[in-house]
N, C-alpha and C positions, 0 to 999 in steps of 0.2 A: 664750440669745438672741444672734443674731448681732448683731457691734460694729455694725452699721452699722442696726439697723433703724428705732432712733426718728429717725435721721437723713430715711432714706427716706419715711416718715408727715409728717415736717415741711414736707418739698419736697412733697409729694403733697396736703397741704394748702393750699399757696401757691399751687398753681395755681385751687384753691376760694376761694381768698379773692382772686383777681385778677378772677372769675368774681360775686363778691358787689360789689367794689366795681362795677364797670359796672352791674351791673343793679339795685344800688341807687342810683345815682347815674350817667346817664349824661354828664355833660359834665365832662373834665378834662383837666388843664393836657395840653396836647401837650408845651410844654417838658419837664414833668416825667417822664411816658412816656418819649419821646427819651433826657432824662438817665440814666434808667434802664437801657434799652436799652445806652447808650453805657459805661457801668460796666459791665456785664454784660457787653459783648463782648471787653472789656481786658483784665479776669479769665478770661476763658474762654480766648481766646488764649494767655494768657500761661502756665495752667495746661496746656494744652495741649501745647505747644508744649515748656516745660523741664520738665514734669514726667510726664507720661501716655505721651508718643510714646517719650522717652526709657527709659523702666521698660517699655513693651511691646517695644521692638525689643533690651532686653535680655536678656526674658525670653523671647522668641520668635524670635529672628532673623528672617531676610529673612521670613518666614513671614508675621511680625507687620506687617511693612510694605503686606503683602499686603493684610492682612484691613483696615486702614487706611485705604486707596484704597476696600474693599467699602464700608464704613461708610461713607464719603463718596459715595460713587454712589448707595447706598440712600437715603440719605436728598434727593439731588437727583432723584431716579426719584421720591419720593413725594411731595413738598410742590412742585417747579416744573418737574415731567414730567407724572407725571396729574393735578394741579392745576393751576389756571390762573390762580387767583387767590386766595392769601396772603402778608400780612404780619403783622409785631410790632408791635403796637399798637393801639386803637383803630378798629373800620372806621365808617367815615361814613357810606358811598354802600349805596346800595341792591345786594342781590346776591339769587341766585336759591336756595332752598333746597339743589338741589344742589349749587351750589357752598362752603355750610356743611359738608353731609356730607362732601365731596369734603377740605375742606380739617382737619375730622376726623380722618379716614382717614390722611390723610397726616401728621400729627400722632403720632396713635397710634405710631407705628416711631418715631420721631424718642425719644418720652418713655418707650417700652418699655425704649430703652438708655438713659434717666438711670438707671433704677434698677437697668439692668447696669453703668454705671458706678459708680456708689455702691460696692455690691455686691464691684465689682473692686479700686475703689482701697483699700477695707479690705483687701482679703486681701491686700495688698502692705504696708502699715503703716495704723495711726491716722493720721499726718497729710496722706498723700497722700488716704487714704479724707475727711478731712473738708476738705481743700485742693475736690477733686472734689466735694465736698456743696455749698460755696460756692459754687462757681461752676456749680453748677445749679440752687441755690435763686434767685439773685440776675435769672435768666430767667423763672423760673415763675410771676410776678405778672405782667409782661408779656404771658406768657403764654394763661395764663389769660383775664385782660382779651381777646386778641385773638379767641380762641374761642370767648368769649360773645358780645362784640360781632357778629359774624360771624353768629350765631346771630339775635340781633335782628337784626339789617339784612337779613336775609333774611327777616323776619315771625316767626318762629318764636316763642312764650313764653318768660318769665324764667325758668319750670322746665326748661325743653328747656333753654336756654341755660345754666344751672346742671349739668345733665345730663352736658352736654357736657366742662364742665371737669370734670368729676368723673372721666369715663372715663381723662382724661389722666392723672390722677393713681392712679387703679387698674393703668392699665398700668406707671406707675413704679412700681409695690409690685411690680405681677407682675412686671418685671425683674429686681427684687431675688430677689425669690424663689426665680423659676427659676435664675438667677446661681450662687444658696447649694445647687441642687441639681442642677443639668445639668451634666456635666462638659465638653461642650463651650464651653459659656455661660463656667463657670470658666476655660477656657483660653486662649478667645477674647475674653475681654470686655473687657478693658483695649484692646487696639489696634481693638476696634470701636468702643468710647466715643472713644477718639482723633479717630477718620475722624468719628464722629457730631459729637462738640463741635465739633472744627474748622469743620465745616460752616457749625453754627449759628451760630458767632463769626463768620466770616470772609465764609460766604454768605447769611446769614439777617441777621444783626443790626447788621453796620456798612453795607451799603446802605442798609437803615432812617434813616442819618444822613448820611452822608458829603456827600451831596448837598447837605445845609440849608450854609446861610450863616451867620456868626460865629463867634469861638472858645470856645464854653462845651461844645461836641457833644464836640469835639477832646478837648477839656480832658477832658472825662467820661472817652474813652474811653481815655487814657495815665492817669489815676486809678484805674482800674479795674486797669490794669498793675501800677502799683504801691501799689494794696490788698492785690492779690497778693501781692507781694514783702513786703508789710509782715504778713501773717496767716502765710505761710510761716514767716519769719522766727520769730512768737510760739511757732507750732507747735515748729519746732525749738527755742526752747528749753524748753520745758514736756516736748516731750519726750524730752529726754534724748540723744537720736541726732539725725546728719543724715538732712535726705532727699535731700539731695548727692549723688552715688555721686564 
């Protein structure tokens, strides 16, 4: 069984269960969302940034920087090119069926590569692979939540709206999976998780906040940095090696 699969089923569940809390309960805290959000994007970042970009443009050269930049474009061509209207978190206002599918669709490519990233960061080491688990589990409640919501405010039912998040998370297995057997997927999948995560931290999930007022957003999202550096840190020593180079 590859190292990373009950990893990938964990995250692929999180998205179903950000999908159950809204549709069993729709009113909750904004703050808390937000908070979440804001942790999520410090880790992501921060994972990104010292750990993924650096291990792909080693293992790739300039190639890897390439495919980098693709990942980051794919994912702004699908979620705020052909869509027009998503965000992370809770939707309020009323939206039009198609713009739920629409903002699905674009979804779909964004969570195909969590599960190539998963996927990637094990076949580099155990801690880089569950460093990368973290910091995509810690979005996919978010997640999730936004996809259903999205779903209701378009009219659509709790089982559509369950549906939805479900798909999300089928595509993160399929990534994984293809990952463990396409050899391009194998080669290229760490510096497209790169370009992907970046995205989502830098272009998806700190606008989400940046904007609001007071220091609690802030505070999340330099904590989320250094949860980072504090799970790193455990990793390295349980396991024995850095992930240093």
């Amino acid at each position: 069984m590859p190292d990373g699969l009950p990893y990938v089923i964990i995250a692929a569940a999180a998205n179903l269960a950000g999908a159950v809390a809204v549709t069993w309960r729709r009113q909750w805290s904004v703050m808390a969302i937000d908070t979440m959000i804001a942790v999520s994007a410090g880790f992501m970042m921060a994972v990104t940034i010292t750990d993924i970009f650096p291990e792909a443009i080693a293992r790739g050269g300039e190639s890897a920087a390439a495919i980098v930049l693709l990942g980051y474009l794919l994912v702004h061509f699908t979620q705020h090119t052909l869509v027009k209207h998503f965000h992370f978190g809770e939707e309020t206002h009323e939206v039009s069926p198609m713009v739920s599918v629409s903002a699905l669709v674009g979804l779909l490519l964004h969570t195909f590569v969590d599960g190539v990233a998963i996927a990637s960061g094990f076949h580099v080491s155990h801690s880089l692979g569950m460093l990368v688990f973290v910091a995509i589990l810690l979005h996919k409640i978010p997640e999730g939540l936004a996809i259903s919501s999205l779903f209701l405010a378009a009219g659509r039912r709790r089982r559509e709206a369950l549906l939805a998040a479900a798909a999300l998370g089928a595509a993160t297995i399929l990534g994984f999976a293809l990952t463990e057997s396409v050899g391009a997927l194998a080669q290229y999948g760490l510096p497209l998780a790169a370009g992907v995560t970046l995205y989502v931290a830098a272009s998806n999930l700190v606008p989400e906040f940046q904007s609001k007022s007071g220091w609690r957003l802030p505070f999340a999202f330099f904590a989320g940095c250094a949860l980072y550096f504090g799970v790193r840190t455990v990793l390295h020593a349980s396991s024995g090696f850095a992930v240093l180079r």
